[in-house]
Structure formats: structure tokens, C-alpha cells
C-alpha positions in Angstrom: 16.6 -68.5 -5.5 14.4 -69.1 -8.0 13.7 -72.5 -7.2 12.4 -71.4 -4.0 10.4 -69.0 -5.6 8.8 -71.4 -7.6 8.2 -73.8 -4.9 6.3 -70.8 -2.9 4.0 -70.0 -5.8 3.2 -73.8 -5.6 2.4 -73.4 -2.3 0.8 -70.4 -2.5 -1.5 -71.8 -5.1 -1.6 -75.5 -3.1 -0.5 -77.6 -5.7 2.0 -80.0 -6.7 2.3 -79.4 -10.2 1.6 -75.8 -12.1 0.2 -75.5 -15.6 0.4 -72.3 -17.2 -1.0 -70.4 -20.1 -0.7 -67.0 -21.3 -2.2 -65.4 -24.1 -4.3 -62.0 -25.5 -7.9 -62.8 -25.4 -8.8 -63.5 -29.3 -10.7 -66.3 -30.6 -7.4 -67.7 -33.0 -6.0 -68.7 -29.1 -8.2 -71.4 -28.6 -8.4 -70.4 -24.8 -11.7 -71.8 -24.5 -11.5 -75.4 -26.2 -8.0 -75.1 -23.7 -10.1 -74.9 -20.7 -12.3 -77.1 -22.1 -9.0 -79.7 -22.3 -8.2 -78.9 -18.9 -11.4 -80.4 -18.0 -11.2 -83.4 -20.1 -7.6 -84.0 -18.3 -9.4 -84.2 -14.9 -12.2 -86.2 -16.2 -9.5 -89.2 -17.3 -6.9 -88.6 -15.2 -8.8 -88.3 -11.5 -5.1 -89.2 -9.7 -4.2 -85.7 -10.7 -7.2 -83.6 -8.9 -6.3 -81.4 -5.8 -2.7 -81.7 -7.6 -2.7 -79.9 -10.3 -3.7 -76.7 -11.1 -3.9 -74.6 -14.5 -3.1 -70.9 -14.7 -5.0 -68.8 -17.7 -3.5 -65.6 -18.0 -6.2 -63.7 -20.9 -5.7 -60.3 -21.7 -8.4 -58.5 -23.0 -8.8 -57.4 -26.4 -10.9 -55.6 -28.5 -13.4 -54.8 -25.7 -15.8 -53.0 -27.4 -16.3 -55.8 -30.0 -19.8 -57.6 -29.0 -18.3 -61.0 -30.3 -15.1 -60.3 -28.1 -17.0 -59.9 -25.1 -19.7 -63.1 -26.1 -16.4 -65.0 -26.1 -15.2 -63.3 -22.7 -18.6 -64.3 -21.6 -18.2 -67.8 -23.0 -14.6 -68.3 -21.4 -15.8 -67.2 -17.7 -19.1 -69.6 -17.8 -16.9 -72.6 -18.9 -13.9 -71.6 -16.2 -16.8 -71.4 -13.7 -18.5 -74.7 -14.8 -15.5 -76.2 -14.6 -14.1 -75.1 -11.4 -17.6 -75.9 -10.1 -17.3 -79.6 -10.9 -13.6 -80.2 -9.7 -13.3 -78.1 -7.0 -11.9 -79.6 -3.4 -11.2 -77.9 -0.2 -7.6 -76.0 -0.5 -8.0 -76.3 -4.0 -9.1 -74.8 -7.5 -8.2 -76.3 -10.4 -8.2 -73.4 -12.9 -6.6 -70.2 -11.7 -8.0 -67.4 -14.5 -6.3 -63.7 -14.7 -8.6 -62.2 -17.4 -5.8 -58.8 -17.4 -2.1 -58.1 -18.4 0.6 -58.9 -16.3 4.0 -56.8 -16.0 6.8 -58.9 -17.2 8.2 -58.7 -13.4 5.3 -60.8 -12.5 4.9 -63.2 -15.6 8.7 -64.2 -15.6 8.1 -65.7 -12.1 4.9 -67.9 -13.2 7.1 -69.1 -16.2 9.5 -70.5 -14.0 6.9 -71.6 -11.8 4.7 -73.5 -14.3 5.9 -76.9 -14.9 3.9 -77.4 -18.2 3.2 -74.3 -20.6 0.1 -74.9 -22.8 0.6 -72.5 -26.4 -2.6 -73.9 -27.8 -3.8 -71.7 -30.9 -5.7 -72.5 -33.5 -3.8 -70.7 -35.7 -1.4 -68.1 -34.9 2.6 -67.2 -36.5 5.5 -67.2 -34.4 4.3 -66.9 -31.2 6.6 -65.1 -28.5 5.2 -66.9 -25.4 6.4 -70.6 -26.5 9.9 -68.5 -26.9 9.9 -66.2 -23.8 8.6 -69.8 -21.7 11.6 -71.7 -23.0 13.7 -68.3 -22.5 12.3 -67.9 -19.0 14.0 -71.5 -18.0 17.4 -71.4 -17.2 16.8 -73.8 -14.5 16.6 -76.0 -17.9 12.8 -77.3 -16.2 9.2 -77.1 -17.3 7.9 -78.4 -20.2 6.2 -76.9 -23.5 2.8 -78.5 -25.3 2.4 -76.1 -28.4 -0.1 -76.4 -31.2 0.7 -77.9 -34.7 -0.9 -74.4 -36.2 1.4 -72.2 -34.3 4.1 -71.2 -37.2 7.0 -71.8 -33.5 6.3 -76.3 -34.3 9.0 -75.4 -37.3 11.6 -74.3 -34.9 10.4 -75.7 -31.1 10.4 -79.1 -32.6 11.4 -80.5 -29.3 7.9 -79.0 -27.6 4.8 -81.9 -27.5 2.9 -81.1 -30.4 -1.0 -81.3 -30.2 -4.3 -81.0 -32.3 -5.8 -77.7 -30.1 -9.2 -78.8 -31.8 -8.4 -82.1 -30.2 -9.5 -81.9 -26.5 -9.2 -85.5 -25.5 -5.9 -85.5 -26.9 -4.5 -82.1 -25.5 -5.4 -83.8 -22.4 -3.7 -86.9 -22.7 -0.8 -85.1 -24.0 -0.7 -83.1 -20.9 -0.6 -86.1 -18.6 1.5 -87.5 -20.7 4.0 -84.7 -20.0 3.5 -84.7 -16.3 4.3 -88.7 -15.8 7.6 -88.1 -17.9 10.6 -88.3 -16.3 12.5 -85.1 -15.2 15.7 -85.8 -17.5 13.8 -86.8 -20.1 12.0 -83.0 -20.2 15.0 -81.5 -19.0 17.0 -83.0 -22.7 13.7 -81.6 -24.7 14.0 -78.3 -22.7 17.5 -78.1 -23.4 17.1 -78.5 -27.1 14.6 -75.6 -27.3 16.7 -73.9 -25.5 19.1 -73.9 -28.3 16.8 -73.5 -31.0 15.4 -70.2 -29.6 19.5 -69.1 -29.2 20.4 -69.7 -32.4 16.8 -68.7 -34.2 17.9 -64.5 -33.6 16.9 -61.6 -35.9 19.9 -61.8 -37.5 19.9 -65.6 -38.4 16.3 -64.9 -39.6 17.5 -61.7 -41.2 20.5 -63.5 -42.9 18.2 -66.7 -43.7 15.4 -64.1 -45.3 18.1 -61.9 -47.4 19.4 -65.6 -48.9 16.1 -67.1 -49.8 15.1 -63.5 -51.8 18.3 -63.4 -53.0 18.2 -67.3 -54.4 14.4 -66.2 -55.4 15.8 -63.2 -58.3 
């Protein structure tokens, strides 16, 4: 059932291949040196136009902040630009939800998405890498996730990336796309088991020991 689901959002959107990212609208995201990627990846990668497309999901955040909505501002003009270059009949390359989404209807574009994109430039734990690779019990899809998101220690089976590296965010996401589906499916499994095992109350437990060893 879910399969299918997928497979109609993919239609519905009229692409082969669904990229995904989902974040609060802050400038530590690194939403728009993302897009900016996304770009890059159609620019050397041309076999992928009209097949791929990139959902941005960006909630908005501190709205009455000028610099927050200067970087709103900044986000839409480079979404528009870059829609405006790539853009083919049937078929927009950048998909961008600037509002929250009910878990009911992000769960469905998790499973959807065949590469998720956690891209921050700095950022702790980060509970979308864990609630993608939650999401996936189909044991698909695919996680590129920054080397300044404090999830690289446990996710160590996601494809790490430079976010300030565009070029090489989007080699890493074509990269991703051209592997083959059991080798994803082995990395997806292993995350799988490192967001299992990595509870509260291993965390808890690992915590209490390390103060404890500290005194």
C-alpha cells in the first residue's frame, strides 16, 4: 500500500525520481546554498532534467525578524530563478512548501522521496535524518546528511557532504541516484538499526556512565 502511494505522488508530481527536504526556515539550515545545489546538479547532470524533482518543505520562523524574512526573500528569488532556467513542459524541478505540514502528510513524502537532503550548516541531532530513516520500513530511499549535523556520529551509513560545498552536494546526489538499489537498501538498513538502538534510554544510560566515569 504504500508503495503505491509513493508511486502516485511520483506521478502526481511527474517525475521519476523524488528528492525531499524538510526543515524550519533558519539560516543554520543551509536551505538556500541547498537550492543553490539543486541547481548545480541539473547544470552537470542534464540526463536527469524533467526526471527529477526536489521537494523543499520550509517552515517559517521567526517572521517578524527583518533578517528572517531577507532570507525568506532570498530563498523564493533563488527557487524562482532556478525553476525559471530548468523548467520543461509537465515538469518543475523544485517543488517549495514555505509552511508546516501535519505529520499525516509528511510521513507520505518520506516514503515517497527517494533521496532525503539534511543539509545544515550546523545544527545538533537533527530529528528529520531520524524520522526519514524511521519513516522507511520499505528499507528504500536514501539519506545525504551534512558533516555539521551532530546525527554523521550515529547515521554513519548516510552520504556525508560539505553543505558549503555546492558542486559536491550535487555530485553526491547523483551519485546516490546511479547507485544500485541493494546497495542503498544495505545502507538504509544499517541506519535503520542505528536509530533502533540509539533510544533515550541507551542515551540516558550512555550519559549517566560518562558523568559517572567523569566524578
Amino acid at each position: 500500500e504504500s508503495v503505491a502511494a509513493a508511486e502516485k505522488l511520483k506521478r502526481d508530481f511527474h517525475t521519476e525520481r523524488l528528492l525531499l527536504g524538510a526543515d524550519r526556515l533558519d539560516y543554520t539550515k543551509g536551505l538556500k546554498e541547498r537550492v543553490l545545489a539543486i541547481e548545480a546538479f541539473f547544470e552537470r547532470h542534464p540526463s536527469w532534467r524533467g526526471r527529477v524533482s526536489y521537494i523543499q518543505i520550509a517552515v517559517p520562523s521567526r517572521t517578524r525578524v527583518e533578517e528572517y524574512r531577507q532570507m525568506k526573500r532570498e530563498l523564493d528569488e533563488t527557487v524562482g530563478r532556478v525553476n525559471g532556467r530548468f523548467t520543461e513542459p509537465g515538469w518543475t524541478p523544485v517543488r517549495y512548501i514555505a509552511r508546516s505540514l501535519e505529520h499525516a502528510r509528511l510521513v507520505p513524502l518520506y516514503r515517497a522521496a527517494d533521496v532525503c537532503l539534511v543539509t545544515p550548516l550546523r545544527d545538533g541531532m537533527n530529528l528529520v535524518a531520524m524520522e526519514y530513516v524511521a519513516s522507511r520500513p520499505d528499507g528504500g530511499g536514501a539519506l545525504i546528511l551534512s558533516d555539521q549535523a551532530g546525527a554523521i556520529e550515529r547515521l554513519r551509513d548516510a552520504w556525508p557532504v560539505n553543505p558549503r560545498h555546492i558542486t559536491g552536494v550535487a555530485d553526491t546526489i547523483a551519485e546516490v541516484l546511479r547507485t544500485p538499489e541493494e546497495a542503498r537498501a544495505a545502507r538504509m538498513q544499517s541506519l535503520q538499526r542505528a536509530v533502533r538502538e540509539g533510544d533515550v534510554h541507551q542515551w540516558t544510560s550512555r550519559f549517566l556512565g560518562d558523568l559517572l566515569g567523569a566524578g
